[in-house]
C-alpha positions as CSV (number, residue, x, y, z in Angstrom):
1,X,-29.3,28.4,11.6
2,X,-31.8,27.8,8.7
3,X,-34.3,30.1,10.3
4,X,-31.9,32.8,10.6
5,X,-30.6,32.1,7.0
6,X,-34.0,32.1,5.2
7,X,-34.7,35.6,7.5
8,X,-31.5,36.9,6.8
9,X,-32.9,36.5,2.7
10,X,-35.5,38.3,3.2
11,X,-34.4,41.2,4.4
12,X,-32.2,41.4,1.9
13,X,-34.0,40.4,-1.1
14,X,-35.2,43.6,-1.8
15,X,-31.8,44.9,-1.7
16,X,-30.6,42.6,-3.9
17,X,-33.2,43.4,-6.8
18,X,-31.6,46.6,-6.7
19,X,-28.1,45.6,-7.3
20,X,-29.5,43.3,-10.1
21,X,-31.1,46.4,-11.5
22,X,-27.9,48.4,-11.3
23,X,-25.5,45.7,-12.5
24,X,-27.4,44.9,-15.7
25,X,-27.6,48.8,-16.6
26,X,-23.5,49.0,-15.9
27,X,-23.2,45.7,-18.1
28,X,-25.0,47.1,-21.1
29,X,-23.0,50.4,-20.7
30,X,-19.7,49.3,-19.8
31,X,-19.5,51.1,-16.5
32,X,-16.6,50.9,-14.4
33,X,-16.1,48.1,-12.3
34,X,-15.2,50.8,-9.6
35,X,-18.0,53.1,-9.9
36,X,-21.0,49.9,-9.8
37,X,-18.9,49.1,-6.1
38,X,-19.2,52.7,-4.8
39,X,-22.8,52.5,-6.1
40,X,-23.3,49.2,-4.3
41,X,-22.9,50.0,-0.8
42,X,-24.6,52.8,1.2
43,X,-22.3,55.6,2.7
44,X,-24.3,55.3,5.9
45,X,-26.6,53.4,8.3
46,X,-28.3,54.4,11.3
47,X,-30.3,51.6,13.0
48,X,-32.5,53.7,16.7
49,X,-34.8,52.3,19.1
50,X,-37.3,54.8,20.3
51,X,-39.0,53.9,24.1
52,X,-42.3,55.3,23.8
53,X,-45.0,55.6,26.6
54,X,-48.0,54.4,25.5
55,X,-51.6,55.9,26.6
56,X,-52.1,52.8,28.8
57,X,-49.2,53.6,30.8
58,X,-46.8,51.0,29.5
59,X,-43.1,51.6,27.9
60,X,-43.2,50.3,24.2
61,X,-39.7,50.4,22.5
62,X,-39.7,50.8,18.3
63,X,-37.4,50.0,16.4
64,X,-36.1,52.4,13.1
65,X,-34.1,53.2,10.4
66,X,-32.2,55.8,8.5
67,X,-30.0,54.9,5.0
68,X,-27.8,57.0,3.6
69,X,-26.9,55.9,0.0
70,X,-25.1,58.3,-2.2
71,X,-24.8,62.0,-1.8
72,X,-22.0,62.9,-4.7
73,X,-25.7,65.0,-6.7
74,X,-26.4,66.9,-3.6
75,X,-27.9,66.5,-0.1
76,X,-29.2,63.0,0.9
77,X,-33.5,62.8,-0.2
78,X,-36.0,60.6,0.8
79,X,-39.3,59.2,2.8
80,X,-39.9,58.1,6.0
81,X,-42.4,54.7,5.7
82,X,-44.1,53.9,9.2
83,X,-45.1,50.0,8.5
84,X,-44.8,46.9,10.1
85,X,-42.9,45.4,7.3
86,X,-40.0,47.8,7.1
87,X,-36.5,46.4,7.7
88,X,-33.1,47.0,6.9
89,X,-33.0,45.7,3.2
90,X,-36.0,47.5,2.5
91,X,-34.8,50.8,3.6
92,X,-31.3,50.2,1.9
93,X,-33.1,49.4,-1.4
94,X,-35.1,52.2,-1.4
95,X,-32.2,54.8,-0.8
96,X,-30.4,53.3,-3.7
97,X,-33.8,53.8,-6.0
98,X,-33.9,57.7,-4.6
99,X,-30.3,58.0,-5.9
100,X,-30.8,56.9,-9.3
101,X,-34.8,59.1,-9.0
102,X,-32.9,61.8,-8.0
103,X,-30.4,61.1,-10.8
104,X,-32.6,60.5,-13.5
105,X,-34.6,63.6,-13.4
106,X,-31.3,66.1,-12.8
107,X,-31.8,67.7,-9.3
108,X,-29.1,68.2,-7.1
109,X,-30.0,65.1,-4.5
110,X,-29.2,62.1,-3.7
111,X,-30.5,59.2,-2.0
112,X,-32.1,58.1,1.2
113,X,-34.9,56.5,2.9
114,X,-35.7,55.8,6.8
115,X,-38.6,53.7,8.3
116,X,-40.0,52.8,11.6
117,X,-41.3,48.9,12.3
118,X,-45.1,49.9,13.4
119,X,-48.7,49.5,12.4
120,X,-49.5,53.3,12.8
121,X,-53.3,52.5,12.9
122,X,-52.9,50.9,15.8
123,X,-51.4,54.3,17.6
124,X,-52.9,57.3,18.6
125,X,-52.5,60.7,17.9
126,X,-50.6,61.2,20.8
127,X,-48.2,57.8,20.8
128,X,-48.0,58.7,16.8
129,X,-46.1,62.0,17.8
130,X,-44.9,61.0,20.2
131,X,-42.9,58.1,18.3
132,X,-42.2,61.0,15.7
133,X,-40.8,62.8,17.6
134,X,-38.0,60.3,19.3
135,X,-37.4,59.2,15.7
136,X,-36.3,62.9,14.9
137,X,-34.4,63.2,17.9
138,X,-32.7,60.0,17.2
139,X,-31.4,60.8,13.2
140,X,-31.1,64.7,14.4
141,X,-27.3,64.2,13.6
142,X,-27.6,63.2,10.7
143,X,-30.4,65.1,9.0
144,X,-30.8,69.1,7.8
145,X,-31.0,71.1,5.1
146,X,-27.6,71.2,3.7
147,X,-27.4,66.9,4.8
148,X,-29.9,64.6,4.4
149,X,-34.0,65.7,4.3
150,X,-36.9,63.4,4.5
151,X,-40.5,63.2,3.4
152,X,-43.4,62.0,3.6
153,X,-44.1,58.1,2.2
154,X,-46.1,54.7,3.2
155,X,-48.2,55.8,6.1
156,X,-46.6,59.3,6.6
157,X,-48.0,62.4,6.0
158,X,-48.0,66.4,6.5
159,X,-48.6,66.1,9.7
160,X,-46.2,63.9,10.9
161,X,-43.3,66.4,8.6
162,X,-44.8,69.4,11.0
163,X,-43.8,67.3,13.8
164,X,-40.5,66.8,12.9
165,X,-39.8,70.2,11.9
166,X,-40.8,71.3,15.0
167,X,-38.7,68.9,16.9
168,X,-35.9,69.5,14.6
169,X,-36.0,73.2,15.7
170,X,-36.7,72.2,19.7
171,X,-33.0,70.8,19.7
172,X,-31.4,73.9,18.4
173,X,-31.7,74.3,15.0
174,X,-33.4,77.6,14.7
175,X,-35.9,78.1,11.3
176,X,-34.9,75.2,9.4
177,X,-38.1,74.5,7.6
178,X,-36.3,72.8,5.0
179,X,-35.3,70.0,7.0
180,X,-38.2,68.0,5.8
181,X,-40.6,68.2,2.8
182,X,-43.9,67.3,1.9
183,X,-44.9,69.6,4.7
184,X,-48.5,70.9,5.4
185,X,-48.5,74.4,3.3
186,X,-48.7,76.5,6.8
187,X,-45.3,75.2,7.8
188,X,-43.6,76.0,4.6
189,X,-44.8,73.2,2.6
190,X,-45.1,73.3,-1.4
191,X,-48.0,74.1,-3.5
192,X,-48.6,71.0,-5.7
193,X,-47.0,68.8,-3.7
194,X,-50.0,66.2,-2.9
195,X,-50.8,65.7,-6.5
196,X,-46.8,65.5,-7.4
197,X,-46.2,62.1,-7.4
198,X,-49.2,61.4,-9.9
199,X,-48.7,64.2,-11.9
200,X,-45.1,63.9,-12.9
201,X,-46.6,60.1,-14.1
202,X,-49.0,61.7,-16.1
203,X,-46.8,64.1,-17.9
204,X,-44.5,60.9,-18.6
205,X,-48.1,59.0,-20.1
206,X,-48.9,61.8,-22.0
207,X,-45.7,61.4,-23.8
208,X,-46.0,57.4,-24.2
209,X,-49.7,58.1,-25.2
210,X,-48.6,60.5,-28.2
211,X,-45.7,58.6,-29.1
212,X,-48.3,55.4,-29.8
213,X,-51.1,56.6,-30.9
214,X,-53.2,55.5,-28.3
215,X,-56.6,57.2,-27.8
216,X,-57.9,57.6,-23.8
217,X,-61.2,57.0,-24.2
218,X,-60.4,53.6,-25.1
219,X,-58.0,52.8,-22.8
220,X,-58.7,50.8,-19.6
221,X,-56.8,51.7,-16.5
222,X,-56.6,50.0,-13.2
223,X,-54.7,51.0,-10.4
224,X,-53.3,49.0,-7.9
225,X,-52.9,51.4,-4.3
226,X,-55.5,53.8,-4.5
227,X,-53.9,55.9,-1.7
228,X,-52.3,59.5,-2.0
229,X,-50.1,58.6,-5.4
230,X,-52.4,56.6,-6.9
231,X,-55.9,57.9,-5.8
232,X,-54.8,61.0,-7.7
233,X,-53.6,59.6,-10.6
234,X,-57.0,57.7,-11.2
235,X,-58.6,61.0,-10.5
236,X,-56.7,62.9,-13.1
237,X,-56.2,60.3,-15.4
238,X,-60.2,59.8,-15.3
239,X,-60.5,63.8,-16.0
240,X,-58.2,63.1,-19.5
241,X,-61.3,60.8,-20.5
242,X,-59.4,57.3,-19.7
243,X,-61.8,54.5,-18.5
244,X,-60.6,53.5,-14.9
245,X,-61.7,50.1,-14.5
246,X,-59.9,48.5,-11.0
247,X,-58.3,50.1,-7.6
248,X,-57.4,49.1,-4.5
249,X,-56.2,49.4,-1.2
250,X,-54.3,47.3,2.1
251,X,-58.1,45.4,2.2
252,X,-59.0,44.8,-1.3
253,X,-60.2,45.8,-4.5
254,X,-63.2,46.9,-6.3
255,X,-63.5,46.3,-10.3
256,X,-66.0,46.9,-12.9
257,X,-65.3,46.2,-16.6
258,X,-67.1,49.0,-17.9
259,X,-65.9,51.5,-15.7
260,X,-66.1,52.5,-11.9
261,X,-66.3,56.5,-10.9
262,X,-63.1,57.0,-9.3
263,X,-64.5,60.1,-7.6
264,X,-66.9,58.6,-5.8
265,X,-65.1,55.7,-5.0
266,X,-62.5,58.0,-3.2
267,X,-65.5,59.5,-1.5
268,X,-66.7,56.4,-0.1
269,X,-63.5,54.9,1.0
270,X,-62.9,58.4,2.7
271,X,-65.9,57.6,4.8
272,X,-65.9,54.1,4.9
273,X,-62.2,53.0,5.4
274,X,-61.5,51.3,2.1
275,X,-62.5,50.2,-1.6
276,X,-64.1,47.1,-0.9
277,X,-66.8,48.9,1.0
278,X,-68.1,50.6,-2.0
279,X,-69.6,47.7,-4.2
280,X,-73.0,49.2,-3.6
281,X,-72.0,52.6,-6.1
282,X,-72.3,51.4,-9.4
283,X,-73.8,48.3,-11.3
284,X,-70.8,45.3,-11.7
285,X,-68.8,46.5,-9.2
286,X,-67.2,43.6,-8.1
287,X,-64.8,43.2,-4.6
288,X,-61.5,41.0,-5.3
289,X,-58.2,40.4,-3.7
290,X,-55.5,42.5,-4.6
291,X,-53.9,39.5,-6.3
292,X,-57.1,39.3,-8.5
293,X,-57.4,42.8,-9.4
294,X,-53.5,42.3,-11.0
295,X,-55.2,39.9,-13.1
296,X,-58.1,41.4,-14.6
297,X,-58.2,42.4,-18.1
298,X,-57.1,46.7,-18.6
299,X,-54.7,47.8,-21.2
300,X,-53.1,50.1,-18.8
301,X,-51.4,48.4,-15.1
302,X,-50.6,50.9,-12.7
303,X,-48.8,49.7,-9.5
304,X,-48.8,52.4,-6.6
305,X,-49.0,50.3,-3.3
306,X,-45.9,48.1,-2.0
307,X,-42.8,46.5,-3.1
308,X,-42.5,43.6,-5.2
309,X,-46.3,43.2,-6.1
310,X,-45.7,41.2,-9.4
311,X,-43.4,38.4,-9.3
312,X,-42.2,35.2,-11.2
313,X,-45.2,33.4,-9.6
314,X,-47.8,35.8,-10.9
315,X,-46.5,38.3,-14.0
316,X,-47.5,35.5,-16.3
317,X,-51.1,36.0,-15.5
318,X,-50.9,40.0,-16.0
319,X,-52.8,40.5,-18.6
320,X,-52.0,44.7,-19.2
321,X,-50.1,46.0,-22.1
322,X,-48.0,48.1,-20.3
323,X,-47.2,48.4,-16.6
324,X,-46.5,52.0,-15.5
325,X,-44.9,52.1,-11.4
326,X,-46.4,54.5,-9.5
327,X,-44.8,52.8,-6.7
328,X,-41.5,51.9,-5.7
329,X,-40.0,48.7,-7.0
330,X,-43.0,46.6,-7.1
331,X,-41.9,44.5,-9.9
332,X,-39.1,42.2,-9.5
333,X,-36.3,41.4,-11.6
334,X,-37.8,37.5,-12.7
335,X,-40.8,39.5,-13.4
336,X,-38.8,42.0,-15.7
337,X,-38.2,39.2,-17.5
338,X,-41.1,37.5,-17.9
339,X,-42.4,41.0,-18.8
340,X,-40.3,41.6,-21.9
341,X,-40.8,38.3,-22.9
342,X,-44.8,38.7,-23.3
343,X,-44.1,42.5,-24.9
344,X,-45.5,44.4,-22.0
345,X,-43.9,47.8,-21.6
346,X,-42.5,48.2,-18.1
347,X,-42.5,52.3,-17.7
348,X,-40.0,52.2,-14.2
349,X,-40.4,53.5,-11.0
350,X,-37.0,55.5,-10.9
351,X,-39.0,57.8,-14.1
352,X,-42.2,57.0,-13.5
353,X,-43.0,58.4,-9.4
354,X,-39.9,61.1,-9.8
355,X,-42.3,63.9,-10.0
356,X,-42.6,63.9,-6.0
357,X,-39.0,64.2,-5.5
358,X,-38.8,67.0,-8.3
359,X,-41.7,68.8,-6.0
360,X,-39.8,68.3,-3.2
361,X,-36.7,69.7,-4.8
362,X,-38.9,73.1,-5.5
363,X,-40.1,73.1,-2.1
364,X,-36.5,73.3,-0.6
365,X,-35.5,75.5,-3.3
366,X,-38.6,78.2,-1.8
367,X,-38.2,77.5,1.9
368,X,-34.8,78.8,0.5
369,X,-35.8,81.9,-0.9
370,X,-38.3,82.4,1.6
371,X,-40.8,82.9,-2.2
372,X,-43.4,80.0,-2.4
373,X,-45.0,79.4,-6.2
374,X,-48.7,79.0,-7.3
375,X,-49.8,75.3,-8.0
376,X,-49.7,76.3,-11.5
377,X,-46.2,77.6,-11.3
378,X,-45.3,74.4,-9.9
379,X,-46.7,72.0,-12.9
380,X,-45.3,74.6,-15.2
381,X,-41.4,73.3,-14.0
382,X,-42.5,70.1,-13.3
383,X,-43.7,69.3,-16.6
384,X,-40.5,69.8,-18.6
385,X,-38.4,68.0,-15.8
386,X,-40.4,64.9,-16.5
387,X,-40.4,65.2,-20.3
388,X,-36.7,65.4,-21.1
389,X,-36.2,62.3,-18.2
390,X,-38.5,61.1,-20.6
391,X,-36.7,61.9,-24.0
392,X,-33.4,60.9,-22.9
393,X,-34.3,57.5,-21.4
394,X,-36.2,57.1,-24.7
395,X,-32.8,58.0,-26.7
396,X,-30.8,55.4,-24.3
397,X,-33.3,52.9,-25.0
398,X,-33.3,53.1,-28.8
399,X,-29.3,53.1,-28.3
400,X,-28.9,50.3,-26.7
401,X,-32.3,48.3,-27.5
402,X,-32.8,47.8,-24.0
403,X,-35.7,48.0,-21.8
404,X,-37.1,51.3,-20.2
405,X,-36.0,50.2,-16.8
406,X,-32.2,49.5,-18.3
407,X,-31.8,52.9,-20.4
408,X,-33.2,54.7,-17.3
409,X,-30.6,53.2,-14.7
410,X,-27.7,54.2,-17.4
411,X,-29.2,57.7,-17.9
412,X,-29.0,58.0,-14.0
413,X,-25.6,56.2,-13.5
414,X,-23.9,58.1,-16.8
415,X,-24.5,61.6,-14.7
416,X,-23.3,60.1,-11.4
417,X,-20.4,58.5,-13.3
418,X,-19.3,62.0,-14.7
419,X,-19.9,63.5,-11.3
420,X,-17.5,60.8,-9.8
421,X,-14.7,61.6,-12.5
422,X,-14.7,65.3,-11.9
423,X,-14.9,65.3,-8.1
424,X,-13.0,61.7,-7.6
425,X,-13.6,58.2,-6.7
426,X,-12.4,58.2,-3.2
């Protein structure tokens, strides 16, 4: 019974750093009791199991899931994550965080997430779409255009969106490109998109950077996931003149006090598998843990790998002014606290990644109109998306004298709540 207690936490933990996160934004704001319970619980759950023939002739089943949070914004949005450490708590706290995303930066969407339970390194191409391509057929139901459309996250790419478009439309549903984003741009995918994530967070620092003062050149950066999110956010963060000082990846990191050559490094890891491989580049480059490089001296934290990266056992040794969430909710609510307490800004996830779920908003809105924009055209409605999700959180804050992470889950609950009153509760 205790092992199935203590497993039963954990799958739920991440869940339950959610509704902390939600309950003390409805506290501050007075939110009613009956809109934080409809918030609380998702509309839907699909749990699949996919059988899946593997190259060595064998029958491997996988298990999956799809959560449906909130749809009263719009259609249902968000990833699908192929990692071994996906459950059901995980996937249910990550479709509440796409509602409040979704919410924060005013598109019509709201909020899901799905995963598989595999190491997809460990496939191949063929068991990889293979396993795709059961998922799609098992959340076909459920899924489309006008219902509930995925994307791309943790160990999912273009390619594996092309292969559930095209499995989408196998089982009958004729040219529905928009079923998925984040698609490869042959198959109806979005100019802009790859860069999306990092650049709505840059247009967000570029505000915090004016409002303090606070000069690039002498700003040290490092960045914690240096895969598609925050691989380009060090590259165009570098390109502004900042120093970036630390990345890393699933094996390690790489740091250098005076600066590393992010460009390079992305090079090397390209051809050699990961960060910790390219010590040999530069002068001080140094290879530490992941839990070191969270450690090391930088003004500037960016975290853009997994969930709860910095918690109560090791926020007290962060040592950043400010720490900016590429990723999704990879600091917990003990370290929220600690945070506030040492005067480090805490710029949230729910703001600070929403530029890939604004880019996947314009790529439904062109597989749409069958009219597909320039990658400048793109950033040009991206940018003032992110700015006023910026102003208004900014407002709330200075309101309330909250934290970033509090005025942004009021400014995403006040537009669901007014939502809920004209359209009903039930």
């Amino acid at each position: 019974m205790r092992v199935l207690d203590l497993l039963t936490k954990r799958l739920m933990s991440l869940f339950e750093n959610t509704l902390k996160q939600i309950n003390e934004a409805a506290e501050i704001m007075n939110l009613d009791k009956d809109i934080i319970t409809i918030l609380s619980h998702p509309k839907r759950i699909m749990q699949v199991s996919m059988p899946v023939r593997m190259d060595s002739g064998e029958i491997r089943v996988f298990e999956g899931f799809r959560v449906q949070h909130n749809d009263l914004a719009g259609p249902f949005k968000g990833g699908i994550r192929y990692h071994e450490q996906v459950d059901m708590g995980e996937v249910k706290a990550l479709a509440a965080w796409m509602t409040m995303k979704c919410s924060v930066v005013g598109i019509p969407l709201g909020g899901a997430k799905g995963g598989i339970i595999v190491d997809p390194k460990t496939l191949s191409k063929r068991e990889l779409e293979q396993l795709t391509r059961k998922y799609t057929d098992r959340i076909e139901p459920i899924i489309g255009p006008d219902k509930d459309i995925p994307a791309p996250d943790v160990n999912t790419n273009g390619q594996i969106m092309a292969w559930v478009v095209d499995e989408y439309m196998k089982l009958g549903n004729t040219n529905k490109k928009g079923v998925v984003t984040g698609k490869p741009i042959e198959c109806g995918g979005s100019a802009g998109r790859d860069q999306a994530t990092a650049q709505g967070g840059v247009y967000v620092l570029d505000e915090i950077v004016k409002a303090k003062g606070i000069k690039p050149e002498e700003t040290r950066i490092i960045v914690q996931g240096f895969g598609n999110a925050g691989g380009n956010m060090a590259m165009l963060l570098a390109d502004k003149g900042y120093k970036i000082c630390g990345v890393s990846d699933s094996k390690g990191g790489l740091y250098c006090a005076d600066g590393l050559d992010s460009r390079k490094v992305d090079v090397c890891k390209e051809e050699k598998g990961s960060v910790t491989q390219c010590q040999s580049l530069g002068s001080g480059y140094e290879v530490c843990t992941n839990e070191e490089l969270l450690e090391k001296e930088c003004d500037i934290l960016i975290l853009a790998a997994l969930e709860n990266q910095v918690h109560e056992k090791n926020a007290d040794n962060v040592k950043a002014k400010m720490v900016f969430e590429l990723a999704n909710g990879p600091t917990t609510p003990e370290a929220d606290k600690i945070f506030a307490k040492k005067g480090i800004t805490v710029v949230p996830d729910i703001l600070a990644n929403a530029g890939g779920v604004t880019v996947s908003y314009f790529e439904l809105v062109q597989n749409e109109a069958q009219y597909y924009w320039t990658a400048e055209e793109v950033q040009e409605k991206l940018k003032p998306i992110m700015v006023k999700a910026w102003e208004r959180i900014v407002e709330i804050q200075n309101k309330y004298s909250c934290t970033l992470r509090q005025a942004a889950f009021i400014s995403a609950m006040t537009r669901l709540k007014a939502i809920m009153e004209q359209r009903g509760f039930e």
